[in-house]
Each structure stands twice: as structure tokens, then as C-alpha cells.
C-alpha positions in Angstrom: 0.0 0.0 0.0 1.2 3.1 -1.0 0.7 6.4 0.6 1.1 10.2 0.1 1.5 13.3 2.8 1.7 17.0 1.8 4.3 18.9 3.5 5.0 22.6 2.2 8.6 22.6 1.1 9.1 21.2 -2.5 12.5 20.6 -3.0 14.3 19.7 -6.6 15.5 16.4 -5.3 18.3 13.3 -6.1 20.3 10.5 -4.3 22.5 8.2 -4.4 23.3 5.4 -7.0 25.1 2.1 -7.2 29.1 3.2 -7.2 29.3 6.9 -6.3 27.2 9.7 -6.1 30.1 11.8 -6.7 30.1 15.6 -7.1 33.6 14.9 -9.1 33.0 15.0 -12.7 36.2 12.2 -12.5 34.1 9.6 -10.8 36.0 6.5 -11.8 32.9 4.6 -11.6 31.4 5.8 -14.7 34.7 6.1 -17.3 34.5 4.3 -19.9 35.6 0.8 -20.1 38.2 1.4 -22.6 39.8 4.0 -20.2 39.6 1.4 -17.5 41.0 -1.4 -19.5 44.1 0.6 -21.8 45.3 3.3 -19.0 44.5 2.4 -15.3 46.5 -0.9 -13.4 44.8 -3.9 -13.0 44.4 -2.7 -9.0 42.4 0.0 -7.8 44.4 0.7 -4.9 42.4 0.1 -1.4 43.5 1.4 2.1 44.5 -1.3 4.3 42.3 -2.8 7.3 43.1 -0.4 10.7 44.7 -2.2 13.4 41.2 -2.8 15.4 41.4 -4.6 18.8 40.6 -8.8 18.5 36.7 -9.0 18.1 34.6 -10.1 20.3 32.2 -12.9 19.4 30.1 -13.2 22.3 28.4 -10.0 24.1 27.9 -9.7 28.2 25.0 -8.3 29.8 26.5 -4.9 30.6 28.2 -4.8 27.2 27.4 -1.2 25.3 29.1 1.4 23.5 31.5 0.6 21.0 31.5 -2.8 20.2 34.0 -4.9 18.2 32.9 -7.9 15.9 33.7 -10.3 13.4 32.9 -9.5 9.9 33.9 -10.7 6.3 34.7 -8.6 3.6 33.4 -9.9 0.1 33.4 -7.1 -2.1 31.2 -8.6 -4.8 28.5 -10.9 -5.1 30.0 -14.0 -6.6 32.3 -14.0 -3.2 28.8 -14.4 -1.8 27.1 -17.2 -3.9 30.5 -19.1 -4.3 32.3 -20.0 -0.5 31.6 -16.9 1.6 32.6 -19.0 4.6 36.4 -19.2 3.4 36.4 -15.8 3.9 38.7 -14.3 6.3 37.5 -12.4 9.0 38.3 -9.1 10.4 37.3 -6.8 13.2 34.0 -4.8 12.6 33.0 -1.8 14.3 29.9 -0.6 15.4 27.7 1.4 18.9 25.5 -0.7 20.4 23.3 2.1 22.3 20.7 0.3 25.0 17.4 1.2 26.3 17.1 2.4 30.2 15.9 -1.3 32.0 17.2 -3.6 29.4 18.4 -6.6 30.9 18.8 -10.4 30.7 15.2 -10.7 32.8 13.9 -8.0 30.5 14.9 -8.5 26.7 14.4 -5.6 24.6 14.4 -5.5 20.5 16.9 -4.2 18.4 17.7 -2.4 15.4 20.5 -2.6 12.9 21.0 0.9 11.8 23.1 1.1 8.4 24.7 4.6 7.6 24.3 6.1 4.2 27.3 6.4 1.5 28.1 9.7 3.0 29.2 7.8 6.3 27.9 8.6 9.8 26.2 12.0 9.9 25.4 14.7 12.6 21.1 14.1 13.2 20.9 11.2 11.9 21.8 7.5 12.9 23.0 8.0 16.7 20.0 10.0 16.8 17.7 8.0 15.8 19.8 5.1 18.2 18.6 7.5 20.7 14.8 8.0 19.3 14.9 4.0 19.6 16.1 3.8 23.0 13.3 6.0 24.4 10.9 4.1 22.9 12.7 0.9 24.3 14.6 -0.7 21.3 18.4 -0.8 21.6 20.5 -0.1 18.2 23.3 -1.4 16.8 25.1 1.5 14.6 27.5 -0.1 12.7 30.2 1.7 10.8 30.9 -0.2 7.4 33.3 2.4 6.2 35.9 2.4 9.3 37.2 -1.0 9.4 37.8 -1.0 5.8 40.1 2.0 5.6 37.9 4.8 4.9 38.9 7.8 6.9 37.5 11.4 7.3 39.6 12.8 4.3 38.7 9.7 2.2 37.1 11.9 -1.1 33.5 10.6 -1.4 34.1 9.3 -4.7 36.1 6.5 -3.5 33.9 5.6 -0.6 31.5 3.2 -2.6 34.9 1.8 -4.5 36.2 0.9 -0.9 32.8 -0.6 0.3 30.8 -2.5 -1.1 26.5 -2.7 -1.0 28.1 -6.5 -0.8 30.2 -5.9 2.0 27.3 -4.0 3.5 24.9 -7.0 3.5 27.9 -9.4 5.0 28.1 -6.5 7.7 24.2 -6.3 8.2 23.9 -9.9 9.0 27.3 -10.0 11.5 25.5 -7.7 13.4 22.6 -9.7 13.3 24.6 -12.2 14.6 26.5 -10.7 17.3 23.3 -9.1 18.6 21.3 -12.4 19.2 24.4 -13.1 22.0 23.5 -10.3 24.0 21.6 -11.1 27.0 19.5 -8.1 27.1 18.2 -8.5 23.7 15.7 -10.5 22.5 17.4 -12.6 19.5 13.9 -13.0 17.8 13.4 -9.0 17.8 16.2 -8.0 15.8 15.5 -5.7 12.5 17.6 -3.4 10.0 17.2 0.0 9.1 19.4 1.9 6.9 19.3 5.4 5.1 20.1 5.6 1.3 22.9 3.5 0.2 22.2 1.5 3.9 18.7 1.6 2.9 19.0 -0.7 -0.3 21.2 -3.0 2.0 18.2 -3.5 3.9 15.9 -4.7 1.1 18.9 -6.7 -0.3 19.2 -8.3 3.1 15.6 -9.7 2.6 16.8 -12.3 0.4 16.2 -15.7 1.7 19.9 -17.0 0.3 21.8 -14.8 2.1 20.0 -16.1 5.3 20.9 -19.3 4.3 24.6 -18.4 3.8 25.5 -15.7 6.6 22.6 -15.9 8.9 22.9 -19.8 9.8 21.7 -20.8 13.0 20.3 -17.6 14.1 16.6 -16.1 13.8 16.3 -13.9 10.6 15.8 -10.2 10.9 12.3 -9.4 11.7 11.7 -6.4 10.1 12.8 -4.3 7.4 13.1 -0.4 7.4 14.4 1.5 4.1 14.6 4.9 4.4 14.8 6.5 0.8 16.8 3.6 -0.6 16.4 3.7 -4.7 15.1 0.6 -6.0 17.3 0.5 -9.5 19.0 -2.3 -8.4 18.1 -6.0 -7.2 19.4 -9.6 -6.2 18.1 -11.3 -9.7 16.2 -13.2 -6.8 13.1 -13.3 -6.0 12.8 -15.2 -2.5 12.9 -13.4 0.4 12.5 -14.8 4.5 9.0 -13.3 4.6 10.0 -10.5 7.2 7.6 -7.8 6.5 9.0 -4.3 5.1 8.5 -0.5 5.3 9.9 1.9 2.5 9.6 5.7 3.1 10.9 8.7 0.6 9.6 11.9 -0.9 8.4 12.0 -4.2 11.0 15.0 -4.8 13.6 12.3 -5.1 15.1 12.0 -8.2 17.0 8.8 -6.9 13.7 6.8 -6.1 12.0 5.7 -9.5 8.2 5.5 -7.8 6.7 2.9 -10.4 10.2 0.8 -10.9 9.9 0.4 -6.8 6.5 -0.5 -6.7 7.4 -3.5 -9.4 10.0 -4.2 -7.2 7.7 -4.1 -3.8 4.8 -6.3 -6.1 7.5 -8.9 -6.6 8.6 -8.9 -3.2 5.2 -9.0 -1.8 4.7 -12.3 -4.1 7.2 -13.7 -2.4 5.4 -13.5 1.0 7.0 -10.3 2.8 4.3 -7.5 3.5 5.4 -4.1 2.2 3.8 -0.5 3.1 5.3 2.1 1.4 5.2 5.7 2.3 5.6 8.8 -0.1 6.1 12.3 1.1 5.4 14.3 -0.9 7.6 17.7 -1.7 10.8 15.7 0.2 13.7 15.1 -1.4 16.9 12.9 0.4 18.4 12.7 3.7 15.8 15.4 5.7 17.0 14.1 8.6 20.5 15.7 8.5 22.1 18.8 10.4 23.1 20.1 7.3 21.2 22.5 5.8 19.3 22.0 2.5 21.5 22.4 -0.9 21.9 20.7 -4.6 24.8 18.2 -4.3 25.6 17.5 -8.0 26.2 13.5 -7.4 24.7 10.9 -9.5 21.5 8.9 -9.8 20.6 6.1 -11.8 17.5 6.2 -13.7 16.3 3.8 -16.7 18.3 1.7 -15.9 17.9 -1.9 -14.0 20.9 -3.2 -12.1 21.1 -7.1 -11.1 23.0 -10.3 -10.4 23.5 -13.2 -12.1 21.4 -15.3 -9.5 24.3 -18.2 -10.1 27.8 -16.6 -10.7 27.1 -13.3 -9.0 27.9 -11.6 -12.4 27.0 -8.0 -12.4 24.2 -7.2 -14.9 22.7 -4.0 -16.4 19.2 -4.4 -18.0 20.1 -8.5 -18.3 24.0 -7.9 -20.1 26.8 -8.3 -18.4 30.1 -6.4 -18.9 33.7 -7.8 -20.0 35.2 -7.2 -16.8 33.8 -9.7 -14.2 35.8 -10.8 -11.4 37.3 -14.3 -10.9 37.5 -16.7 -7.6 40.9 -16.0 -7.6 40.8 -12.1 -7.5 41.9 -9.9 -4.4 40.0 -6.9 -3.2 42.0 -4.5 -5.0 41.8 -6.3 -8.7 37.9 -6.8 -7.4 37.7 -3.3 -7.2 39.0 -2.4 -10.5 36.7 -4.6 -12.2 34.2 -2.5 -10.5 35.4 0.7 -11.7 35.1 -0.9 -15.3 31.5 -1.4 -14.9 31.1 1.9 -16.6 30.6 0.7 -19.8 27.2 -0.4 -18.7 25.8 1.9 -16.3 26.8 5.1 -18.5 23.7 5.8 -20.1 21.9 5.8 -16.9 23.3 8.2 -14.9 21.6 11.6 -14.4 22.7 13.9 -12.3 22.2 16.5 -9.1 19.6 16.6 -6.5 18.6 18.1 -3.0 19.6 17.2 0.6 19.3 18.1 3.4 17.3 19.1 6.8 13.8 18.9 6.4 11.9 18.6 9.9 8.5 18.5 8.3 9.2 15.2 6.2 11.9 14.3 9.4 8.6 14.0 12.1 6.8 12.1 9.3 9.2 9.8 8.6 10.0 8.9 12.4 5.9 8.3 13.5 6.2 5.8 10.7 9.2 4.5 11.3 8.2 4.2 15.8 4.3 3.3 14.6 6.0 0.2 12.3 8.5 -1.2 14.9 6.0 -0.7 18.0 3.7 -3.1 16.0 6.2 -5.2 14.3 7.6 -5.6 17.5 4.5 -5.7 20.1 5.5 -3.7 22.6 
């Protein structure tokens, strides 16, 4: 079900897009493929893990704050289909922030929150771990760009190159994981939210294989929160674990393709999860930011359909796939130059520009939604 609320401001609108939604016109996800292939290495060079504490794998009652975990870092999907558990490990980093009263004789529910490609920002994921908490759900705010190398002068157009929406749904379900050990949450009351570039993570992370493969042995999430996530790109699956799903944006959003995401909800719904999706009308992307409103000139993708190869994890525009695919064999960095070379399909799809920022109208909106889904979802 879809529906719309008025708010005053209209704003002009955008977000972001499968690589980058870079305001650099050199965005090296969208060259084309014969720059990539003649003039560039066969490595895109990546920063190097940090030198993070050993993580922990199981969490104590009083356990809060910043937490260290174990996560993998597969870059692309084939690393997914095809032996994710060889993966090495590494230490993940996230802030588990915990209602007042939540303890082992008092279980609480929990959210996932997943940042946006921007990183962490000022109003936005601690405080809506906060919003949870007084409403008694604990968060789990996990930073997927940190323990892969991305720092606070990292220019934005390489953040997507170093982190992957793939390593983003391997992150999504560590956290799942590491949650359901923690005495004072409720292991069958665990659900993601995430904003943007987080927020496709969380519809990707509906799909039923990836429960099978990184959510074994635990309960999968039980509820699903994408906040103004564009819908260009899918699994090239259509299962999901039945967990039902809320979708907010603003119809200002040039990002957010409304009848390609209703096709998308229709096929999810098909395959048994419940979707209610929300449009605000007049909103464009990330209202719930400090910053105030401007016209970032990043990217979107638009007429375009991204997608998987639901059996070697090839990357596909609109069904084709490019020349540059990665092998089992490949390291992160050679991963992420065949990445870079995806150009040559997604060129033609890219507009560009659109609005963000604070909004407080569509921000109130947005949270009764989001508190109104998880108090029923949830039963509390």
C-alpha cells in the first residue's frame, strides 16, 4: 500500500546510486571501459584494514558502546554465492546504544541501523539510536566504512569503490549475529534500518539465500526499514525470508524511480513479505540531516535496471553483463577495478544533481512511521 503526505517545502531532489554519487565529474565509476581497460592498473588501490582490537564474538549483559565484531569482507557478489565461509575475517566496528531497563530478565528489540554512502552523519543514525532507546529498542550503529580503511579525508568518490553494498549485507547480517548473544536483547526481535545506500542493503538483506549463507543458526531479521533507498538495483532473486518491510521517501527524489519500486515491492510481496510504502510528498533525500538544505551534484541512476546473475554473481545491467567480471581468484583490490570498469554499462543511466538536506517537516513524518512500524512489528 502506498501512501502520500503534503508537506509545504518542495525541494528539486536526487540521491544516491550504485558506485558513487560523486560531485567529481572524474568519478571512476562511470569512465569508460576502454579508459579502464588501456590506461588504469589492473588494481584500484584500497586502504589497508586499521589495526582494530581482536573481536569479540560473544556480548555480556553490561556490554554497550562501542563494540568490536567479526565480519567478512566480500566485495562482490559472486564471493557471496561461491564460498563466503572461506572468507577471512576481520574486526567490525559498530555502537550498540541500549534502552534504560534492558536486561537479561527483560529482553528488549533491536535495530540494525546502516549509515548512508556519505558515512555517519550529525542528526541522523546516533540519533535516531537515541529515538529507539526512548521508545525501548536498543541499536546497533555499525560503521561499514571504518574497518575497511575509509577515513575522514577519504574523497567521497572513493567511498563506494572501498565498500561494497556486498560488504554492507555481510556487515548487516554480522550484526545480526553478534546481537542475538547479548543477554539483554531479544534474539527473535532483531531488525535493520538503513538510510540511502544503507537503505538498499536493507531490502537486499531480505533475500532468503543470504539467510541461508550468513545468517545460519540464528533467527532472521524481523523487520525491514528502508529509508529513501532507490530501488534501481536488485538480487536477480526473488525469495525473500517473509519478514515484512517498510519503505519511506519523498516524491521530490530524483533517486527513487516510484513505479520501478512499486514493481519491485509487487515482486517482493509475491514472495510473502508485507510491504507498506510511504511517499512524502515535496521531500527530497536525507531530511534528517544537520546540514542545511543544498543541490549536491552526485549521481543517480534512472532507466536503468541493475542485477545479479542469481548463479555466478555476475554484475548485470538491464540483463547484459560487462567484460570485466571478477574471478575466484581475485583480491579486493583487482575486485575493485573490475568494479570501476562497470562503466561501460551503467553510463547511459546516470543523471545527475539533486537536493539534501534538513527537512523537519518530512523528518517528524518519517520517524511516527518508522516508531508506529517497529511498535507493532515488535509488540511492545
Amino acid at each position: 500500500m502506498m501512501l502520500k503526505y503534503r508537506i509545504g517545502l518542495v525541494l528539486a531532489a536526487g540521491c544516491l546510486s550504485f558506485n558513487a554519487c560523486a560531485p567529481d565529474k572524474t568519478n571512476i565509476a562511470t569512465k569508460p571501459a576502454t579508459d579502464v581497460a588501456v590506461d588504469t592498473p589492473k588494481e584500484l588501490p584500497l586502504p589497508a584494514f586499521p589495526d582494530y582490537p581482536a573481536p569479540q564474538i560473544r556480548l555480556a549483559e553490561a556490554d554497550k558502546g562501542v563494540i568490536y565484531y567479526p565480519i567478512k569482507s566480500p566485495y562482490d557478489f559472486s564471493r557471496i554465492l561461491n564460498d563466503y565461509e572461506a572468507l577471512d575475517t576481520h574486526t567490525g566496528k559498530a555502537v550498540l546504544v541500549l534502552p534504560e531497563g534492558a536486561n537479561a530478565q527483560n529482553p528488549v528489540p533491536a535495530m540494525v541501523i546502516l549509515h548512508g554512502s556519505g558515512g555517519i552523519k550529525d542528526g541522523r543514525e546516533m540519533e535516531y539510536a537515541r529515538l529507539f532507546a526512548q521508545n525501548g529498542i536498543a541499536s546497533f550503529v555499525v560503521d561499514y566504512y571504518a574497518p575497511r580503511g575509509v577515513v575522514q579525508t577519504t574523497p567521497y568518490v572513493m567511498k563506494t569503490m572501498i565498500t561494497t553494498e556486498v560488504d554492507i549485507m555481510s556487515d548487516a547480517y554480522s550484526a545480526l549475529k553478534i546481537l542475538g548473544t547479548h543477554p539483554a536483547i531479544d534474539a527473535r526481535r532483531i531488525g535493520v534500518t538503513g538510510y540511502s545506500y544503507g537503505g538498499m542493503a536493507t531490502r537486499y538483506v531480505l533475500d532468503d539465500r543470504l539467510q541461508s549463507i550468513m545468517g545460519q543458526g540464528v533467527p532472521p531479521f524481523a523487520l525491514h526499514m528502508d529509508i529513501y533507498g532507490p530501488c534501481h538495483q536488485t538480487l536477480g532473486h526473488s525469495g525473500t525470508t517473509g519478514a515484512p518491510y517498510l519503505a519511506i521517501h519523498g516524491d521530490a527524489d530524483n533517486s527513487v524511480d516510484p513505479d520501478l519500486c512499486q514493481s519491485v515491492y509487487k515482486d517482493m510481496e509475491a514472495a510473502g513479505t508485507k510491504v507498506e510504502s510511504h511517499v512524502i510528498a515535496g521531500a527530497g533525500h536525507a531530511w534528517e540531516n544537520d546540514a542545511p538544505l543544498r543541490e549536491f551534484e552526485g549521481s543517480y541512476v534512472r532507466g536503468c535496471q541493475f542485477s545479479f546473475h542469481p548463479e555466478t554473481g555476475a554484475f548485470l545491467v538491464d540483463g547484459k553483463s560487462s567484460r570485466f567480471q571478477p574471478a575466484p581468484e581475485m583480491t579486493r583490490p583487482q575486485r575493485a577495478m573490475v568494479r570501476a570498469g562497470l562503466g561501460e554499462l551503467a553510463g547511459s543511466c546516470l543523471g545527475k544533481g539533486y537536493t539534501v538536506g534538513s527537512n523537519p517537516e518530512a523528518d517528524k513524518i518519517s520517524k511516527a512511521l518508522q516508531l508506529e512500524f517497529m511498535t507493532r512489528i515488535f509488540g511492545l
